[in-house]
FIKOL-23746 format. One record per residue: x, y, z of N, C-alpha, C in turn. Coordinates in steps of 0.05 Angstrom, whole numbers, plus 5000, padded with zeros to 4 digits. Layout:
residues N
XYZXYZXYZ
...
***
This chain:
residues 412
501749765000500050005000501850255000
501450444983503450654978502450885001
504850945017503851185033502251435033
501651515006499751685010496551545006
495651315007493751155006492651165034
495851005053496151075094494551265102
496751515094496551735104492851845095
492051845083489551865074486951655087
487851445092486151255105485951335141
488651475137488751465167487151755179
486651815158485052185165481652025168
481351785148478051745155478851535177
480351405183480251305210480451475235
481451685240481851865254479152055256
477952085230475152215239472851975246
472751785244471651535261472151535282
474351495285476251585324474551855338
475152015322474252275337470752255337
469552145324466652185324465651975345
466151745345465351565364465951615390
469351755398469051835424467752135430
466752275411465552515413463152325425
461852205413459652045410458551915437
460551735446461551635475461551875496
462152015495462852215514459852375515
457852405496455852505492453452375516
454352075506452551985515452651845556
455251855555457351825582455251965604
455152375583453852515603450952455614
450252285594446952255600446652015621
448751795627447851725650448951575670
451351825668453451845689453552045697
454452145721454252435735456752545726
455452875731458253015722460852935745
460452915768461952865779464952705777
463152385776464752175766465552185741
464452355724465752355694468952555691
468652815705471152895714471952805732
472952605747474052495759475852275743
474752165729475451965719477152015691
476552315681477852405651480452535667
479752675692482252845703483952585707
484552365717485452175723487752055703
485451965676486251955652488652275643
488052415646490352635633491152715651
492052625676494352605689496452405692
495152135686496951955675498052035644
495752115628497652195603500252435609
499352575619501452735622504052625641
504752425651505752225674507152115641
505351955626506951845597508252005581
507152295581508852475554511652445561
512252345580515452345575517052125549
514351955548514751675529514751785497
513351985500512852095464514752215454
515952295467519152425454520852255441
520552005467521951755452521751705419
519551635421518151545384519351595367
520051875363520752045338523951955344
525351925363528451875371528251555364
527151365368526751185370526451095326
524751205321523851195289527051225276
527551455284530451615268533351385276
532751325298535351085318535550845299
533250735304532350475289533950515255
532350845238533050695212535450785210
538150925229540650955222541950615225
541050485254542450385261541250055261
538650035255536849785262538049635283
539249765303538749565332536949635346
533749385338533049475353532449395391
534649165387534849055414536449255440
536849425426538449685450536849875449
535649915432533850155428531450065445
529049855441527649805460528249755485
530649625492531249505517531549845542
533550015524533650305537530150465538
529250405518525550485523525450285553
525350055550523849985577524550045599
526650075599528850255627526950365637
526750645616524650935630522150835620
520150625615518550605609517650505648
519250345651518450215669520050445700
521750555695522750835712519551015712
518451045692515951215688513751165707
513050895708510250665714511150645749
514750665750513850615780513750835801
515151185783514851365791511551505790
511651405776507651415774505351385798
506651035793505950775825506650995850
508751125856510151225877508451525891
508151625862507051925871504852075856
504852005836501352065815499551885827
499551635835497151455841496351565861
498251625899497151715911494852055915
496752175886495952435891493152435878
492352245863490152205844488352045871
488151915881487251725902486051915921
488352015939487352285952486752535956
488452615929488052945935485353005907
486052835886483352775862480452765882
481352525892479552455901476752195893
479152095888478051815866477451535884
474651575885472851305904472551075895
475450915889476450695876478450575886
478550335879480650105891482950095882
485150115898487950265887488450145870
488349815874488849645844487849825824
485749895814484650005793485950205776
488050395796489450505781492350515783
492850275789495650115792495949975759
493149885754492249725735492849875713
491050125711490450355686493250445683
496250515702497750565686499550325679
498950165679501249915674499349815648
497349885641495749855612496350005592
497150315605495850555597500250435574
502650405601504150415600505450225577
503650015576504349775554503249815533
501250005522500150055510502550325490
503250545509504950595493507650415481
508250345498511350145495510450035461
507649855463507349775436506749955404
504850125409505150325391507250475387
509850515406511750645391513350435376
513550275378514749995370513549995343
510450045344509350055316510550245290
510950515308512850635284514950665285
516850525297519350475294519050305278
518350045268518549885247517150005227
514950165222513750285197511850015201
510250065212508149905210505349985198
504950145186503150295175500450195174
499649985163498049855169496949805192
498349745212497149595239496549955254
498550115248497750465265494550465256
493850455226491450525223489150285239
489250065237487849915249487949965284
489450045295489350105325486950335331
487850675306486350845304483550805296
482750625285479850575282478750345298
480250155317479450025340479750215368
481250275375481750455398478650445409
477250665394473850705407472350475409
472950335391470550145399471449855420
473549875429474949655448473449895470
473350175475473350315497469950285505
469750325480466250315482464949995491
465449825486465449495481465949395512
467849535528468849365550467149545567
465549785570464650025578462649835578
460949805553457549655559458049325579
459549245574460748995590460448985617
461649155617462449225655460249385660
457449565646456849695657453649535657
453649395626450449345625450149045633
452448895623451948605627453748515658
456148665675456348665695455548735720
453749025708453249165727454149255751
456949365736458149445754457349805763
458549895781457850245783458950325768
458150615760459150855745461950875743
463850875768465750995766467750815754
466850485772467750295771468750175730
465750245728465350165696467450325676
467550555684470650765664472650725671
473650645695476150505698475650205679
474049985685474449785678475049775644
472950015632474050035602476650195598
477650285608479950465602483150235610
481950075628483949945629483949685609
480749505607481649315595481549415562
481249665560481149705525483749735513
486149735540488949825536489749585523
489049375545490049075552489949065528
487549035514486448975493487649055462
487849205466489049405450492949305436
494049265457496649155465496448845462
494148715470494648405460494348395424
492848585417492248635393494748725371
496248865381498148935367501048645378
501148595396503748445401502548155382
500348145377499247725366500347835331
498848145322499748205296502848325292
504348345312507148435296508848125303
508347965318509247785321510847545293
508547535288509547315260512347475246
512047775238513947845223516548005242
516248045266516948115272517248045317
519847985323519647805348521548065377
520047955387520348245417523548115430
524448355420527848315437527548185464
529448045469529647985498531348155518
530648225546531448355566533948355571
535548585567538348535576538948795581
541648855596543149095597544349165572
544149485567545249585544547449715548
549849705533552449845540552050065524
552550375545551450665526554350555509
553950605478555750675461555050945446
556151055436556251365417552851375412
552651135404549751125382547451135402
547850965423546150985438545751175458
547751305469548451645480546851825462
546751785436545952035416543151945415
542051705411539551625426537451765444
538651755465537751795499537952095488
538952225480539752555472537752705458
537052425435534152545421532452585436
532352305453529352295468529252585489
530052605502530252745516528453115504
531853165483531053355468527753275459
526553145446524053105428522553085448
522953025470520953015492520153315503
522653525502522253795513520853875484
521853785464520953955439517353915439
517453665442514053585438511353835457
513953795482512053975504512254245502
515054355482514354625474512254675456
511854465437509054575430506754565432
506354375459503954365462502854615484
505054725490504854915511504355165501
504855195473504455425457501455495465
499755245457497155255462496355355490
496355175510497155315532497155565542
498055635533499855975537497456155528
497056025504494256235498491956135522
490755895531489055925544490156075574
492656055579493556315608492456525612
493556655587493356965575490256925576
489356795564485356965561484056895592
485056705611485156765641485756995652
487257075639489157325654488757655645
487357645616487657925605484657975601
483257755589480057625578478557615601
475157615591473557415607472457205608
471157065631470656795637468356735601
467456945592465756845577466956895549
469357035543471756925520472556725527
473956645551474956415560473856155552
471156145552469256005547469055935518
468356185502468556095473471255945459
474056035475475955915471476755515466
475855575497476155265513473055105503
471255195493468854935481468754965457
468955225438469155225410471755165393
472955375399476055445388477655235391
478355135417481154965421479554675414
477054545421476354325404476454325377
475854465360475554475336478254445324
479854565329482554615333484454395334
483554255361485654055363483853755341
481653775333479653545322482153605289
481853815281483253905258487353825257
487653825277490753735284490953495287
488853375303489353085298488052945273
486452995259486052935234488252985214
489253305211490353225193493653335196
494653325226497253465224498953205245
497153035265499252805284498852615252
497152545229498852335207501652435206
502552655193504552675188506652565205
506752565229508252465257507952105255
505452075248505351875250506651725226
505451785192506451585174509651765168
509252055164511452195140514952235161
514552205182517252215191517751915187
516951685193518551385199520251385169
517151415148519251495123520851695113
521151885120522652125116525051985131
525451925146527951745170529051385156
527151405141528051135125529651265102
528651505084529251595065532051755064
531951875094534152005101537251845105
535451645118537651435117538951315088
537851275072538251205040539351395029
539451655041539551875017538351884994
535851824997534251774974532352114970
533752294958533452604956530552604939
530652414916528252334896526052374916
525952154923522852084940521952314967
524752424977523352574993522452854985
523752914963522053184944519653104941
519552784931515952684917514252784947
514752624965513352694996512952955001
515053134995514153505004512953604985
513353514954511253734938508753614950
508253314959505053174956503553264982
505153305006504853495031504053795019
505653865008504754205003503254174989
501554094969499554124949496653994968
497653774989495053725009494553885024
496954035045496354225053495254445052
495254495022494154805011491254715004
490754524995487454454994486754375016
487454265035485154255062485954535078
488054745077487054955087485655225067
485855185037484255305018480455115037
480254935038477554835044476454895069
478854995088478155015126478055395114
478855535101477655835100475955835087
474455715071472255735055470155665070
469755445083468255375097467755555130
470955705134469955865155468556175143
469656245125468656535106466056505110
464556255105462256255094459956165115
460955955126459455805141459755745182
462255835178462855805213460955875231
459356145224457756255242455056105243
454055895215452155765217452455505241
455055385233456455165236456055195275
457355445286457755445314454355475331
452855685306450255615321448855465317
449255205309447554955304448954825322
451654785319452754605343452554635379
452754925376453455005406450555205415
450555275441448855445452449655655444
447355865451447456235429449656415445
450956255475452056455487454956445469
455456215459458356165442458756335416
455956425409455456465384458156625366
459156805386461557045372463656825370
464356655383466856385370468156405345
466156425328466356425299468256675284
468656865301470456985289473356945298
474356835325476156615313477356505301
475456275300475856045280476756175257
475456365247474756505219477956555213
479256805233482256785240484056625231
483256395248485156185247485256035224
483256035202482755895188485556005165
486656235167487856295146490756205145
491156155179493956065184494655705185
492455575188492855365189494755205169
494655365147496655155128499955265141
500555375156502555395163502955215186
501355145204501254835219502154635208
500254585178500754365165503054365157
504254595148507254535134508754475158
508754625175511054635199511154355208
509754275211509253975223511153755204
510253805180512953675155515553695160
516154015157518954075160520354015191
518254055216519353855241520153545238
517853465220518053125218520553105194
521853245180524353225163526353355185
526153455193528753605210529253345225
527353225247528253035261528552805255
527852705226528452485214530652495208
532352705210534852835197537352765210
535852675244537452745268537352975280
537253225271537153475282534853645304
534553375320533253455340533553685358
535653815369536154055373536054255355
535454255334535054455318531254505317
530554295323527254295324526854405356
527554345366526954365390526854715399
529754855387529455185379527155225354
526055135342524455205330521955305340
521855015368519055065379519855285401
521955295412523455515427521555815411
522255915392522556135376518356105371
517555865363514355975361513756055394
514555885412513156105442514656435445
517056425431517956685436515556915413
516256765389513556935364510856985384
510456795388506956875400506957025428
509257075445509357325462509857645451
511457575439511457845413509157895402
508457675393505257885370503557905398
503457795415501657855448501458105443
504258185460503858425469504058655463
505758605431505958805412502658885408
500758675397498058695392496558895413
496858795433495558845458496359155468
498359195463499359525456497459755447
496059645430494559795414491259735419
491059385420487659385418488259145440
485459005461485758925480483258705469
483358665441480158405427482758245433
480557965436480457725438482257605416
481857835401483257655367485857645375
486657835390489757805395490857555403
489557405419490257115417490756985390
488557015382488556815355491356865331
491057235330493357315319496557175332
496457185354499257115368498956765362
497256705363497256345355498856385331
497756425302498756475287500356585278
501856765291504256845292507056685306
505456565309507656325330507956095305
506256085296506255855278507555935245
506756165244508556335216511456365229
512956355260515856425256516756155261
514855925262515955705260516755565239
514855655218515155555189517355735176
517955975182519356115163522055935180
522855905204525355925211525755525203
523555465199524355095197524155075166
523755355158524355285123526855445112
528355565138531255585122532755255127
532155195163533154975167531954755151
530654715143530754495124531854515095
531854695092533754685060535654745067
537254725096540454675090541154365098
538954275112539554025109539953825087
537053925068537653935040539753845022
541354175031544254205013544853995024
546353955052547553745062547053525044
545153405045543853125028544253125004
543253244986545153294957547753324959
549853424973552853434980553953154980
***
């Protein structure tokens, strides 16, 4: 199957993903209490955030693999801090989630959820370190329905309680999830065995990515971030509002549709390609990126020009209604997401993980600049949006000198 077939399948598996747990979550509220339902999601993204140290790995791990294909040192150093992660977790997130959360559950239960939550990444990064392409998209379009499946189980045919029942699916949909991928990579592929790894050069430069790609990852997610601070801080509770239920959903539904593929299929191969020096095919990959990019964000301003303000008052209540100009905003900068996201996933396929990592450096520095420069003058809401996008325009201009000298390099 040729990767832009993947990459394409994996945008309608990903809007399956996103609609079913939209869907799930819809219906969660109708008859489960608000209570137990934030209890149980806060839980969940405090363990995720407990794992982001693991996602840095991936991209170091993808690039490691296709310089060096050992991947018996490379996983064996993942399980190190995989399992350093799970028991610093065990040690000091479980209790703080237990007592200070406030989570009226059996410690097992979330002893359980990160040692699921934890094998579950171990195996999906494994997935794109080999280029598994196939099996990424089949996880993305099971994911929801293993979550949904073990949820009616435990809730309608066990009858278990509310709270009880979202732990039981969150953990066994992991299990599940992970027996699913280890039975399918198996045949072609067999799980290193446990041993100590001697740091050599390669594997020093390893541990170096991860690290770096791990701060890099969290500089940009914090970009986002930063804007919801500021409209705390300068805004009110009812901008705040249009932000955090219109804007930043819509937003991140649009990033994970069509900007984590790239992370997912276009770096393993950009890092295979890089490794080949195969200059041909990775031109074919960037013109076929820039020509997608410019039509799904040519289609995200057309659709906001025209329709956003219908779009937000059909979806949402009338108090959201101003949202839409926003969106409208943002709609013009988005293809600069999409590119940036390319030229990160070539830079670090490249090795040049410190050079990405100042990239994301320089978009939080752009989006304090257009802040306050903006804010100088006018004190709208748009100034956010503007400084989003201005963070994301000095990321692309400065990762498109750095990538065409890597370029040169590669033709050299």
């Amino acid at each position: 199957m040729s990767l832009t077939k993947t990459f394409l399948q994996s945008i309608v598996f990903s809007l399956v993903n996103i609609s079913l747990n939209f869907g799930f979550k819809i219906y969660l509220a109708k008859i489960i209490s608000k209570e137990d339902l934030a209890i149980y999601f806060t839980a969940i993204d405090i363990f995720s955030l407990a794992l982001l140290v693991l996602v840095g790995f991936r991209s170091s791990m993808v690039v490691s693999y296709s310089k060096t294909k050992d991947d018996l040192k490379i996983l064996n150093l993942f399980r190190y801090f995989l399992i350093a992660t799970m028991l610093l977790s065990w040690a000091f997130i479980i209790p703080y989630i237990k007592h200070k959360v406030g989570v009226d559950i059996n410690y097992w239960y979330l002893v359980s959820l990160i040692l699921a939550m934890g094998t579950y990444t171990y195996l999906t990064n494994q997935l794109a370190m080999y280029r598994l392409y196939k099996n990424i998209n089949q996880i993305i379009f099971l994911e929801p329905i293993f979550v949904i499946s073990w949820f009616a189980i435990a809730y309608y045919l066990a009858h278990t309680n509310d709270i009880k029942s979202l732990f039981i699916s969150g953990i066994m949909s992991s299990i599940s999830l992970s027996i699913y991928i280890y039975i399918k990579k198996r045949n072609s592929i067999k799980e290193p065995t446990f041993s100590l790894v001697p740091l050599n050069p390669q594997m020093k430069s390893f541990l170096k990515n991860s690290i770096i790609s791990t701060i890099e990852f969290a500089s940009g997610m914090f970009i986002l971030y930063l804007a919801v601070i500021f409209i705390i801080k300068y805004f009110s509770h009812n901008e705040l509002g249009d932000f955090q239920v219109v804007v930043k959903p819509i937003f991140m539904y649009l990033i994970t549709l069509f900007v984590f593929p790239i992370f997912r299929f276009i770096l393993p191969e950009l890092s295979f390609l890089v490794a080949k020096k195969d200059i041909l095919k990775i031109l074919q990959i960037k013109k076929w990126i820039y020509i997608f990019s410019g039509f799904v964000s040519f289609i995200f301003v057309v659709v906001s020009l025209n329709y956003s303000k219908e779009i937000v008052a059909t979806l949402f209540p009338q108090q959201y209604q101003h949202s839409y100009l926003m969106l409208t905003h943002l709609s013009f900068f988005f293809i600069f997401i999409m590119l940036n996201a390319y030229q990160i996933a070539f830079i670090k396929a490249s090795g040049e993980f410190f050079k990405a990592l100042l990239i994301r450096v320089s978009g939080v520095a752009g989006f304090l600049i257009a802040f306050f420069t903006i804010r100088y003058f006018s004190d709208n809401i748009i100034s956010i949006i503007i400084a989003l996008a201005s963070s994301y325009t000095v990321m692309f201009a400065f990762s498109f000198i750095v990538e065409n000298q890597i370029l040169k390099k590669l033709k050299g």
